[in-house]
N, CA, C and O atoms as CSV, one atom per row, in Angstrom:
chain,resi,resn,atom,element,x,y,z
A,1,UNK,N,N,-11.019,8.956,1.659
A,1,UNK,CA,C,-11.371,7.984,0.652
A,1,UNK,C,C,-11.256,8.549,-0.758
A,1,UNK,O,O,-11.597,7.772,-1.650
A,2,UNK,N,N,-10.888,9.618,-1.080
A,2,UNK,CA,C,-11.203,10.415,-2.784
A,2,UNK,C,C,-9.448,9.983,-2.772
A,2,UNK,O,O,-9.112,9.624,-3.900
A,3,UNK,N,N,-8.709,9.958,-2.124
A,3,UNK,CA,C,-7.582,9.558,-2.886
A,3,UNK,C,C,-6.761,8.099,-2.718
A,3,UNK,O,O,-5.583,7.754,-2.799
A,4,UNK,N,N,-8.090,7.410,-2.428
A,4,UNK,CA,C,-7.568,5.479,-2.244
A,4,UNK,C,C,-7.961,5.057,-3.732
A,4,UNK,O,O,-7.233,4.416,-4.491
A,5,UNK,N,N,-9.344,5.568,-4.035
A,5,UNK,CA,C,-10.034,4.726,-5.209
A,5,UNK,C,C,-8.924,5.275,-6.437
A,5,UNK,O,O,-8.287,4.504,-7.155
A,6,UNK,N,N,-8.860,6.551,-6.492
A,6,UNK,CA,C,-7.984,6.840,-8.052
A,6,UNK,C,C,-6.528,6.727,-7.950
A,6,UNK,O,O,-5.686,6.806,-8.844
A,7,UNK,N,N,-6.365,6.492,-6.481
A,7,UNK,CA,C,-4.697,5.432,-6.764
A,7,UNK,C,C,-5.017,4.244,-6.993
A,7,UNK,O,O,-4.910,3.896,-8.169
A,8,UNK,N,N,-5.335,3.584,-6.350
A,8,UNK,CA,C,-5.928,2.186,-6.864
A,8,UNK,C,C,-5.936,1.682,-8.121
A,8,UNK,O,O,-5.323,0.754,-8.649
A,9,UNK,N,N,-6.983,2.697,-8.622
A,9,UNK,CA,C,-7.109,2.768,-10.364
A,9,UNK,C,C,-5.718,2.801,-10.866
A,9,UNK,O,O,-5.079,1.921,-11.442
A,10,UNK,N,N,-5.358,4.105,-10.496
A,10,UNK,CA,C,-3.914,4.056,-11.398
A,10,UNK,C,C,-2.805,3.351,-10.742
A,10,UNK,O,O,-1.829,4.088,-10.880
A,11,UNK,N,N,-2.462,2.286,-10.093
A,11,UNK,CA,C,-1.419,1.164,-9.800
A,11,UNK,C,C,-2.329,0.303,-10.704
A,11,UNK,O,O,-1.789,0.058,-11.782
A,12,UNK,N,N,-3.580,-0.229,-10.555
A,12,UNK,CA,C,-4.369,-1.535,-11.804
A,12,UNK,C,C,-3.383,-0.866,-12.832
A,12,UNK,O,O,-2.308,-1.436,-13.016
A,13,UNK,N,N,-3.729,0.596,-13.698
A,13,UNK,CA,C,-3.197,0.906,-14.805
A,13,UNK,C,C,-1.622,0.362,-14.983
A,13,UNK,O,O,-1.168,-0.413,-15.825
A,14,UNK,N,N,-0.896,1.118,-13.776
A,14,UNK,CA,C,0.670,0.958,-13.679
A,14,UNK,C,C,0.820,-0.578,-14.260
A,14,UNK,O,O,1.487,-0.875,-15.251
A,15,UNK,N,N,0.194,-1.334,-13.584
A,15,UNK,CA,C,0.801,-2.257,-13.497
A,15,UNK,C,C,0.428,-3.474,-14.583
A,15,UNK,O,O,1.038,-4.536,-14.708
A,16,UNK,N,N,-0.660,-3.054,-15.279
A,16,UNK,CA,C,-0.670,-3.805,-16.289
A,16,UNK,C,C,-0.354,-2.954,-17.732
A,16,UNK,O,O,-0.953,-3.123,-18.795
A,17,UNK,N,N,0.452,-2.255,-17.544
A,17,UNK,CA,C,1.521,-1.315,-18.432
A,17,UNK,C,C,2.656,-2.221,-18.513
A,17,UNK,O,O,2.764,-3.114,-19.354
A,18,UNK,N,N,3.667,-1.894,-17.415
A,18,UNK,CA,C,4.865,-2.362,-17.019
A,18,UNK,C,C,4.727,-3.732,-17.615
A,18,UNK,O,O,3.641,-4.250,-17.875
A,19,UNK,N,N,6.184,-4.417,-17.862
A,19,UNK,CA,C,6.641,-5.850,-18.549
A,19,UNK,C,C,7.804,-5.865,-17.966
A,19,UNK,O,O,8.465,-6.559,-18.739
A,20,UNK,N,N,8.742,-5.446,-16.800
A,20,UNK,CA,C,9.618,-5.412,-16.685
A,20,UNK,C,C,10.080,-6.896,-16.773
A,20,UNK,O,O,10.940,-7.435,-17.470
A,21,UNK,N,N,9.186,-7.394,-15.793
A,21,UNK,CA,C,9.733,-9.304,-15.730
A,21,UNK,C,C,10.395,-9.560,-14.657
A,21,UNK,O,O,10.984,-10.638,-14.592
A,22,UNK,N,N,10.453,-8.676,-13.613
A,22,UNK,CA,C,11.489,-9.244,-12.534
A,22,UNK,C,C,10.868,-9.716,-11.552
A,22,UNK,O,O,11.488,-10.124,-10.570
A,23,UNK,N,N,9.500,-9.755,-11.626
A,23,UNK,CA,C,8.891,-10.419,-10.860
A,23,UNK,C,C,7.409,-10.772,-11.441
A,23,UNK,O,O,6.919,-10.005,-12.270
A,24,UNK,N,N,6.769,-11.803,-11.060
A,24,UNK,CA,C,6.164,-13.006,-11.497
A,24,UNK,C,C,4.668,-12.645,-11.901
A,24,UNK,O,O,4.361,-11.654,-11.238
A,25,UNK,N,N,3.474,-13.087,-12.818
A,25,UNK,CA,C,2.212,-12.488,-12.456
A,25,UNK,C,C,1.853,-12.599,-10.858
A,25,UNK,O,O,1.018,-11.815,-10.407
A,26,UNK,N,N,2.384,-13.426,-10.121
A,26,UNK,CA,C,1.541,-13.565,-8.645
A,26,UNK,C,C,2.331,-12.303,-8.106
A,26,UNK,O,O,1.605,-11.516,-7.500
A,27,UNK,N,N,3.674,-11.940,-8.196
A,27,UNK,CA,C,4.177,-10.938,-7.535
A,27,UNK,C,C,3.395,-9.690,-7.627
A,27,UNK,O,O,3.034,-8.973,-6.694
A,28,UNK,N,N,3.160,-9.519,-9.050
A,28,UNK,CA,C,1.910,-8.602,-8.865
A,28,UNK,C,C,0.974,-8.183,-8.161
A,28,UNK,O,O,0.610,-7.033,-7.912
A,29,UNK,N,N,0.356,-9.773,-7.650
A,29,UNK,CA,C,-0.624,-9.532,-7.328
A,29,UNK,C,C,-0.606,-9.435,-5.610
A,29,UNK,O,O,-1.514,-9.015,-4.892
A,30,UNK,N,N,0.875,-10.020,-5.154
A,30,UNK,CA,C,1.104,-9.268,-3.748
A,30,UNK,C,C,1.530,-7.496,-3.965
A,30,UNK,O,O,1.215,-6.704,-3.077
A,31,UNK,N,N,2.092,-7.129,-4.934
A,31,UNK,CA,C,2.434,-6.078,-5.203
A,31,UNK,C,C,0.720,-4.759,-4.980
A,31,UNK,O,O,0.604,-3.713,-4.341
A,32,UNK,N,N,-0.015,-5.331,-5.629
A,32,UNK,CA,C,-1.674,-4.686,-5.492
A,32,UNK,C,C,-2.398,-5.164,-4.568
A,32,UNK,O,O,-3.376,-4.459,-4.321
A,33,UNK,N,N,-2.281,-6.277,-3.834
A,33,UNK,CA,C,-2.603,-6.406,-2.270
A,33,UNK,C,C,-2.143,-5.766,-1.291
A,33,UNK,O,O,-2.819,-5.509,-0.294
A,34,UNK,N,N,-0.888,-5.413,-1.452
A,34,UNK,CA,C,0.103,-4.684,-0.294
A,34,UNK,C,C,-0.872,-3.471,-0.356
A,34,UNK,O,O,-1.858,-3.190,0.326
A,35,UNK,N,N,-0.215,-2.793,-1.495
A,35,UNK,CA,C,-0.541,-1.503,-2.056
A,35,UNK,C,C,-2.039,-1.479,-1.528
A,35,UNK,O,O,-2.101,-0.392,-0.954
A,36,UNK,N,N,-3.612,-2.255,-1.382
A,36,UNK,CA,C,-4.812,-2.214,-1.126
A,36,UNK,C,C,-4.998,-2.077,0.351
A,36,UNK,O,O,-5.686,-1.160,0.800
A,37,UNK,N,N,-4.384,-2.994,1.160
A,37,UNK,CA,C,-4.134,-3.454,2.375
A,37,UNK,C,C,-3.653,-1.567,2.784
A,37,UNK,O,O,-4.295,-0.936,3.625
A,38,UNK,N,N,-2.525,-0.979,2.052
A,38,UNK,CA,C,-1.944,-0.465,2.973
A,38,UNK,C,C,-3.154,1.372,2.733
A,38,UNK,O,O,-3.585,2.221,3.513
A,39,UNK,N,N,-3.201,1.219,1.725
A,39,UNK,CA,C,-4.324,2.537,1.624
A,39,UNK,C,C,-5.517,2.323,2.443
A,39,UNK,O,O,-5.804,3.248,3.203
A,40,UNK,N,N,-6.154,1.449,2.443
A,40,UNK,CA,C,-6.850,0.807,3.618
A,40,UNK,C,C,-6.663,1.313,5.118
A,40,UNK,O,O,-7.390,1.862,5.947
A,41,UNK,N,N,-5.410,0.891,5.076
A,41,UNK,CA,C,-4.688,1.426,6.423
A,41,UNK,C,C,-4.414,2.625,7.070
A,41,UNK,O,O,-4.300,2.999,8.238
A,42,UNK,N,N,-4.339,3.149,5.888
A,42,UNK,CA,C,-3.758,4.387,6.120
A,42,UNK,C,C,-4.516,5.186,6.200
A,42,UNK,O,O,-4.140,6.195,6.797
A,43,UNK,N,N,-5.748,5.173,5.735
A,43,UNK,CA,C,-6.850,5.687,5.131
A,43,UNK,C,C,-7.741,6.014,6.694
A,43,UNK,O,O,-8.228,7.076,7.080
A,44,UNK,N,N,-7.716,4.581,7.406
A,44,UNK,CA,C,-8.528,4.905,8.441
A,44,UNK,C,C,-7.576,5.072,9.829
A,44,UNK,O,O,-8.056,4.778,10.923
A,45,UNK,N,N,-6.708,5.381,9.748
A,45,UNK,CA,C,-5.476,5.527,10.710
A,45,UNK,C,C,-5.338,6.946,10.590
A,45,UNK,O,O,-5.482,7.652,11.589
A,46,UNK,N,N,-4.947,7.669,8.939
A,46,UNK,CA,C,-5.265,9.112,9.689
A,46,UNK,C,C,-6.657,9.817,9.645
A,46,UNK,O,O,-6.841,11.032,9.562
A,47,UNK,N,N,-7.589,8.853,9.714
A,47,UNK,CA,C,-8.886,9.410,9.333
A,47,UNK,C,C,-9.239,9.864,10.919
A,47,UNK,O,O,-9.670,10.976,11.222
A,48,UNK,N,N,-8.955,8.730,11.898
A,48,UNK,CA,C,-8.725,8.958,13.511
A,48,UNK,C,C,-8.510,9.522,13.751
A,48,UNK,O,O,-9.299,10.315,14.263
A,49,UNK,N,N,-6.589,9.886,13.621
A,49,UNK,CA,C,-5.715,10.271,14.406
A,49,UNK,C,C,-5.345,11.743,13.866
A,49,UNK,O,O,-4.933,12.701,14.519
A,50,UNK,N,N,-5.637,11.640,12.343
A,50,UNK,CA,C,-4.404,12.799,11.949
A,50,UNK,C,C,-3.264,12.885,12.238
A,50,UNK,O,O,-2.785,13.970,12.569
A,51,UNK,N,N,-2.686,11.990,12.196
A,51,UNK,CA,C,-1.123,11.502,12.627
A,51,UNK,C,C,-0.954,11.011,11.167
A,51,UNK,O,O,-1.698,10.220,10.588
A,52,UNK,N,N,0.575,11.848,10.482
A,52,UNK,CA,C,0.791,10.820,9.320
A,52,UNK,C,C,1.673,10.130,9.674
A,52,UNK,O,O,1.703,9.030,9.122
A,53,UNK,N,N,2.756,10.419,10.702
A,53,UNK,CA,C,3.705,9.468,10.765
A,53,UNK,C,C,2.782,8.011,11.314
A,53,UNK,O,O,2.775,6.981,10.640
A,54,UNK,N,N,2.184,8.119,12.371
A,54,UNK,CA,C,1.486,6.708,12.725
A,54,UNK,C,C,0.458,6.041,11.749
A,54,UNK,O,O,0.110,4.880,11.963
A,55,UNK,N,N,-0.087,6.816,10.575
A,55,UNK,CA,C,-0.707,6.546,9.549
A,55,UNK,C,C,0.323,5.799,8.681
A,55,UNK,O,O,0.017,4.726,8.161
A,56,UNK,N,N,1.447,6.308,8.531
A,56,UNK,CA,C,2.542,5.897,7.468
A,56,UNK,C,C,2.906,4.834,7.823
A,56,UNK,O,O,2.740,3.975,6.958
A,57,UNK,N,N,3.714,4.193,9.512
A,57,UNK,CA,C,4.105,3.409,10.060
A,57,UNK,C,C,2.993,2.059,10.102
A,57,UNK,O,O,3.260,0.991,9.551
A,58,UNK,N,N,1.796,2.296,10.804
A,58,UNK,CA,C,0.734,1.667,10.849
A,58,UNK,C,C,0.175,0.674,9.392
A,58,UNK,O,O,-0.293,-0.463,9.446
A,59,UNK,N,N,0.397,1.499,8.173
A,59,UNK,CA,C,-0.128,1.430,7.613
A,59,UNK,C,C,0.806,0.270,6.480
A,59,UNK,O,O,0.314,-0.529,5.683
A,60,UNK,N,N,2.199,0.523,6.749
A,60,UNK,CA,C,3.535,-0.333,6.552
A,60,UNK,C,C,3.700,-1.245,6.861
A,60,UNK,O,O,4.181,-2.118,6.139
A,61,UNK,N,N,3.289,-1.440,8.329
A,61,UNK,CA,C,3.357,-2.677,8.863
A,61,UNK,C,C,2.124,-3.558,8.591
A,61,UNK,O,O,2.314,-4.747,8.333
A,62,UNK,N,N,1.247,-3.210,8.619
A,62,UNK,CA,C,0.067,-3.888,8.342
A,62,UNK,C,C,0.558,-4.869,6.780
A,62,UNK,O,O,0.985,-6.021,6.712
A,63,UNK,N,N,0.342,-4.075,5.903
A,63,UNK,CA,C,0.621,-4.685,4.935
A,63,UNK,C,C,2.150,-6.132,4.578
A,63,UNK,O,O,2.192,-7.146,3.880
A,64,UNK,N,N,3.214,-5.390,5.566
A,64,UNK,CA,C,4.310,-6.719,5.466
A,64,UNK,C,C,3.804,-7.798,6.503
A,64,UNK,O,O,4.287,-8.930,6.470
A,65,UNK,N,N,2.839,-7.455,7.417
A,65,UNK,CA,C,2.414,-8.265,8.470
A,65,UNK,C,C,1.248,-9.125,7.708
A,65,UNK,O,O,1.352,-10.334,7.917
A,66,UNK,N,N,0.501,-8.860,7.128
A,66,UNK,CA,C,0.077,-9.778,6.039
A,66,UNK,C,C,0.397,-10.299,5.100
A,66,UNK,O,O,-0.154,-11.352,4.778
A,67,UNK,N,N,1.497,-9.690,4.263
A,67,UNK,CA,C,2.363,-10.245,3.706
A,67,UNK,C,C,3.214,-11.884,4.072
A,67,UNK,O,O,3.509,-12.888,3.426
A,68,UNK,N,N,3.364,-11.389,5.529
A,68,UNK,CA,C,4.005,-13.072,6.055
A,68,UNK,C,C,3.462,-13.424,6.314
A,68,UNK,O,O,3.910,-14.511,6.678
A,69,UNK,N,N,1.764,-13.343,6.626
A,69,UNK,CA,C,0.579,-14.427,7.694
A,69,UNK,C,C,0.457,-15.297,6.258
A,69,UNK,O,O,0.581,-16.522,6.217
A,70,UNK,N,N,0.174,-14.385,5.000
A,70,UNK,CA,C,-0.424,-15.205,3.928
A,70,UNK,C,C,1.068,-16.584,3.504
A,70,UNK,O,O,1.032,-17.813,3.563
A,71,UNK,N,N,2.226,-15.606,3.094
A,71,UNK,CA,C,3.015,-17.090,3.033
A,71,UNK,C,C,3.544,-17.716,4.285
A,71,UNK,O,O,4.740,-17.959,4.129
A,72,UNK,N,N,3.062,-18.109,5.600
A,72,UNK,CA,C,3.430,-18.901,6.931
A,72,UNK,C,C,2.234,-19.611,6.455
A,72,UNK,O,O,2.487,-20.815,6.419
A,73,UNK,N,N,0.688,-19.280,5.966
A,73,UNK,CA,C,-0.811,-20.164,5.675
A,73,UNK,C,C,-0.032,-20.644,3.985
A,73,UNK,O,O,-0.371,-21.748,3.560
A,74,UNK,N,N,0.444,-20.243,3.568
A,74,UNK,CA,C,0.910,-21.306,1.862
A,74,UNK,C,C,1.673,-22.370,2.431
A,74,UNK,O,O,1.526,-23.540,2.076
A,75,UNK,N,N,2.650,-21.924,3.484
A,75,UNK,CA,C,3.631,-23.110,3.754
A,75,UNK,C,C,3.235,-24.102,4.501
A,75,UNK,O,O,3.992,-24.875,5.089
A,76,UNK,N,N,1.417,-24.149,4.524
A,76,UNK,CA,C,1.213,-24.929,5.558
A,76,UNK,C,C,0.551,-25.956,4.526
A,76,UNK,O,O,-0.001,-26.998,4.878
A,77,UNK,N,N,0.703,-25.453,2.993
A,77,UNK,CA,C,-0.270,-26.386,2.156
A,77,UNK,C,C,0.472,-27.444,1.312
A,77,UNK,O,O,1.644,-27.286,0.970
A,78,UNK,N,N,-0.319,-28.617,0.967
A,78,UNK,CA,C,0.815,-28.903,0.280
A,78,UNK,C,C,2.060,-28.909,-0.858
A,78,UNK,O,O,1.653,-28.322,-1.860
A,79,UNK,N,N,2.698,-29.128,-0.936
A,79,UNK,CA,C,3.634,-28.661,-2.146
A,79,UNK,C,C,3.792,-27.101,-2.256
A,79,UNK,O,O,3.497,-26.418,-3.237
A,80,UNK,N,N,4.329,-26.657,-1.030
A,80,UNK,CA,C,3.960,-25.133,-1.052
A,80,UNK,C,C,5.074,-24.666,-0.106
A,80,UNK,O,O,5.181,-25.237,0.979
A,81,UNK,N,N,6.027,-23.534,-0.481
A,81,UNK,CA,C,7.125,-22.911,0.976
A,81,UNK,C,C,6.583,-21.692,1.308
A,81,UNK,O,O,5.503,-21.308,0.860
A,82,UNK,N,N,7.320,-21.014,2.125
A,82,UNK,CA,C,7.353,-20.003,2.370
A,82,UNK,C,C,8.296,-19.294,1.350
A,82,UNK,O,O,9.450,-19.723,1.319
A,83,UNK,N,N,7.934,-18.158,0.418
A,83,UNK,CA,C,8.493,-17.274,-0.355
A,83,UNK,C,C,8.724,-16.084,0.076
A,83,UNK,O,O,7.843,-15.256,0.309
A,84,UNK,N,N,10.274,-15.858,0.256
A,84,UNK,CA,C,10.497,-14.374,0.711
A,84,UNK,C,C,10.339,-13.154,-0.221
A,84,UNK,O,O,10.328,-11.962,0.089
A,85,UNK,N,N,10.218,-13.739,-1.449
A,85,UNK,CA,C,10.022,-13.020,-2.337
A,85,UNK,C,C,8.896,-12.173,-2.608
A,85,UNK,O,O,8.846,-10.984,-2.925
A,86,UNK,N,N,7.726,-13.297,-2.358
A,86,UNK,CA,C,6.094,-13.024,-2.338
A,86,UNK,C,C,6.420,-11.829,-1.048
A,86,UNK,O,O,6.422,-10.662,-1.439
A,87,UNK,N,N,6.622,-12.002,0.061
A,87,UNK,CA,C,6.583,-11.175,0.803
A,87,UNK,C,C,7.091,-9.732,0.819
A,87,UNK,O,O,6.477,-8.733,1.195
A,88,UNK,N,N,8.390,-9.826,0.315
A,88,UNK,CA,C,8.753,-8.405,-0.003
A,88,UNK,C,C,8.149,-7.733,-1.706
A,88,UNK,O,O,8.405,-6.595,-2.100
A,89,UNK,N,N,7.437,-8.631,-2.386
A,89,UNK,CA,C,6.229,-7.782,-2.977
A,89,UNK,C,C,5.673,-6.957,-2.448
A,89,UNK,O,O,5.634,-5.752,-2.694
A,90,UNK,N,N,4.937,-7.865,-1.252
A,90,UNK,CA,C,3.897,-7.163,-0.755
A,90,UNK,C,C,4.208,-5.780,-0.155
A,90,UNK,O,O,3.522,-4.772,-0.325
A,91,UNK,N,N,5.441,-5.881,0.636
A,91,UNK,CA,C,5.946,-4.956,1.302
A,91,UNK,C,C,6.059,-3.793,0.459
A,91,UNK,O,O,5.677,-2.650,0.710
A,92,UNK,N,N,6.563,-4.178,-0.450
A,92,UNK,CA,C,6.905,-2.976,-1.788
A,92,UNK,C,C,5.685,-2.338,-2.226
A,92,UNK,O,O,5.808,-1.185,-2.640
A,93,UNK,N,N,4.307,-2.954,-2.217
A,93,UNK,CA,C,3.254,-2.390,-2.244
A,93,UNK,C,C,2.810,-1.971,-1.450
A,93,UNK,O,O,2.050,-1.091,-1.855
A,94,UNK,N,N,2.795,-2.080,-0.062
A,94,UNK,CA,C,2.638,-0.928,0.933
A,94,UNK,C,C,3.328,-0.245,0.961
A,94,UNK,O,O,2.703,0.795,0.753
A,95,UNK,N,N,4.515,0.040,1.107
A,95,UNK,CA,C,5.473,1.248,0.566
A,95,UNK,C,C,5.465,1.809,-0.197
A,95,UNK,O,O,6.083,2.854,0.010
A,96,UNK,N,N,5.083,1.735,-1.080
A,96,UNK,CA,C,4.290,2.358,-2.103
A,96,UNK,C,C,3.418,2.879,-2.172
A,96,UNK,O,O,3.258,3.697,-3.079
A,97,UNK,N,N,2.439,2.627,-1.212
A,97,UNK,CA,C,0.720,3.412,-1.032
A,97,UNK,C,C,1.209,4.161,-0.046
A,97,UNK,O,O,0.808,5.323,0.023
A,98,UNK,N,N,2.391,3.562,1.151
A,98,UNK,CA,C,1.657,4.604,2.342
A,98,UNK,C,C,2.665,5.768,1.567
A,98,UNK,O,O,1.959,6.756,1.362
A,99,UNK,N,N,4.048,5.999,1.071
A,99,UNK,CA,C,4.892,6.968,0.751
A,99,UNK,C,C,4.017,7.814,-0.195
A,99,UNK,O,O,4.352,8.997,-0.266
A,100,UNK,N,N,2.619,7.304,-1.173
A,100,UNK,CA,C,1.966,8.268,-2.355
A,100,UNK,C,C,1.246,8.785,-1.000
A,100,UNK,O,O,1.362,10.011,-1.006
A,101,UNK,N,N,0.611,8.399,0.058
A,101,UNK,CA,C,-0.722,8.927,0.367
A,101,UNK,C,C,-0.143,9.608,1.162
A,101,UNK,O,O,-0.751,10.657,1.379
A,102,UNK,N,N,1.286,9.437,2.019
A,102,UNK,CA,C,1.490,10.307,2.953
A,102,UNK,C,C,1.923,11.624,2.350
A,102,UNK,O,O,2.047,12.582,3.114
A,103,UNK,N,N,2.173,11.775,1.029
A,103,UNK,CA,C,2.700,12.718,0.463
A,103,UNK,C,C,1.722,14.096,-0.095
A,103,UNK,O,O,1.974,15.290,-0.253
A,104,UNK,N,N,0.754,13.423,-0.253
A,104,UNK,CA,C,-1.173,13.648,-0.646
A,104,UNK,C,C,-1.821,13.724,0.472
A,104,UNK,O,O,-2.614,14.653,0.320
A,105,UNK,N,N,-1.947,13.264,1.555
A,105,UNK,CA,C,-2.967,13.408,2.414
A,105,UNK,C,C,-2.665,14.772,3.143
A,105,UNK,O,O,-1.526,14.985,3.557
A,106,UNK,N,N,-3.342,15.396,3.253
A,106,UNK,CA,C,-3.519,16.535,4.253
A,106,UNK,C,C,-2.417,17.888,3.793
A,106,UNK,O,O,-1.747,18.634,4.506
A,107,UNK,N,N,-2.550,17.826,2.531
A,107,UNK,CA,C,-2.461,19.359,1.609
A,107,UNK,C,C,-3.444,20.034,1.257
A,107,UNK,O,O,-3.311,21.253,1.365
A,108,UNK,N,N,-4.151,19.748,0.969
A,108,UNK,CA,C,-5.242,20.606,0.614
A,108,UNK,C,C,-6.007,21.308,1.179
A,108,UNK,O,O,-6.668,22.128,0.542
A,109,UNK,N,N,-6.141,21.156,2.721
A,109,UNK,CA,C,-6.298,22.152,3.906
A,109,UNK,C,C,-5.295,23.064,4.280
A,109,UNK,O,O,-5.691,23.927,5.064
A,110,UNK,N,N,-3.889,23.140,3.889
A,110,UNK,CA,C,-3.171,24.366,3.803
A,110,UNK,C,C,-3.184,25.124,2.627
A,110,UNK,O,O,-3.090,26.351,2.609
A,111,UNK,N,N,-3.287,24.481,1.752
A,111,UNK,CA,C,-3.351,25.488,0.674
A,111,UNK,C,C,-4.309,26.126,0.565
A,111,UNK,O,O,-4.090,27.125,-0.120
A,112,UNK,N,N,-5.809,26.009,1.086
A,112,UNK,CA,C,-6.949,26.327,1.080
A,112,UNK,C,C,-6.516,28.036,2.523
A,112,UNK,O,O,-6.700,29.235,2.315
A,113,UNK,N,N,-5.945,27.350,3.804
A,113,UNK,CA,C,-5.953,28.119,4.573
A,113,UNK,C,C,-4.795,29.321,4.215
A,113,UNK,O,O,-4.848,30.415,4.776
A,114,UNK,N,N,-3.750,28.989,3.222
A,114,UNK,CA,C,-3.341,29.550,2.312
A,114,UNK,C,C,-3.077,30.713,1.555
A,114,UNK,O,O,-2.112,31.475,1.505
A,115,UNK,N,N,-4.696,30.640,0.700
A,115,UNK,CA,C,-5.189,31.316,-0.332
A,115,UNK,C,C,-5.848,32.218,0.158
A,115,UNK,O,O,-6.236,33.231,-0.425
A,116,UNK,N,N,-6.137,31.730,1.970
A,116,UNK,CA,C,-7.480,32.932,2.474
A,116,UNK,C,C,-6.211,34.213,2.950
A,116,UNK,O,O,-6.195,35.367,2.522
A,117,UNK,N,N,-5.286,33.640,3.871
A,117,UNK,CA,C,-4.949,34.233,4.461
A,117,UNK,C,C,-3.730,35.556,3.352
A,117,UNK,O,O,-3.344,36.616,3.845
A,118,UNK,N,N,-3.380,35.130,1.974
A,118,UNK,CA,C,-3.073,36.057,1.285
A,118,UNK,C,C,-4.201,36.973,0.842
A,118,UNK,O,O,-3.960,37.948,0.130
């Protein structure tokens, strides 16, 4: 959990920096759902297992798998489709969390075992 909350923080920051424009205020906000969803995921997947690949995978899918439950429930409302777009936001924001956390999670116990053993 010490490295969900201050990514978190800094994607809020990222992202209300950025103006690129290529995608929408709501894209955003699948963009920081993905990204929440998937640290979430990942978070308690290798908290279990210590597996990063099944942390990474797990944690990927989750997030595009909500990604489409939420627009299959928009397209059920009215005046409303299914957006592939919204979805591969989201996706892009779990790909995004699980590729930072898998990259971060579980260094700091070698470098520690590391420092003893020089």
């Amino acid at each position: 959990m010490k490295i969900t909350f201050p990514f978190l923080i800094m994607l809020f920051m990222i992202s209300s920096i950025g103006h690129a424009q290529f995608i929408s205020n709501n894209g955003e906000y699948h963009v920081l759902a993905g990204a929440a969803v998937s640290a979430i995921t990942y978070t308690l997947v290798y908290s279990n297992t210590k597996n990063k690949k099944k942390a990474f995978w797990y944690s990927l899918g989750t997030s595009t798998l909500i990604g489409i439950a939420k627009e299959v429930y928009d397209s059920t409302q009215p005046q409303n489709k299914f957006d592939a777009a919204d979805v591969a936001a989201t996706s892009i924001g779990g790909l995004t969390a699980s590729i930072t956390l898998s990259l971060f999670v579980g260094k700091s116990k070698n470098r520690n075992k590391t420092a003893l053993v020089n």
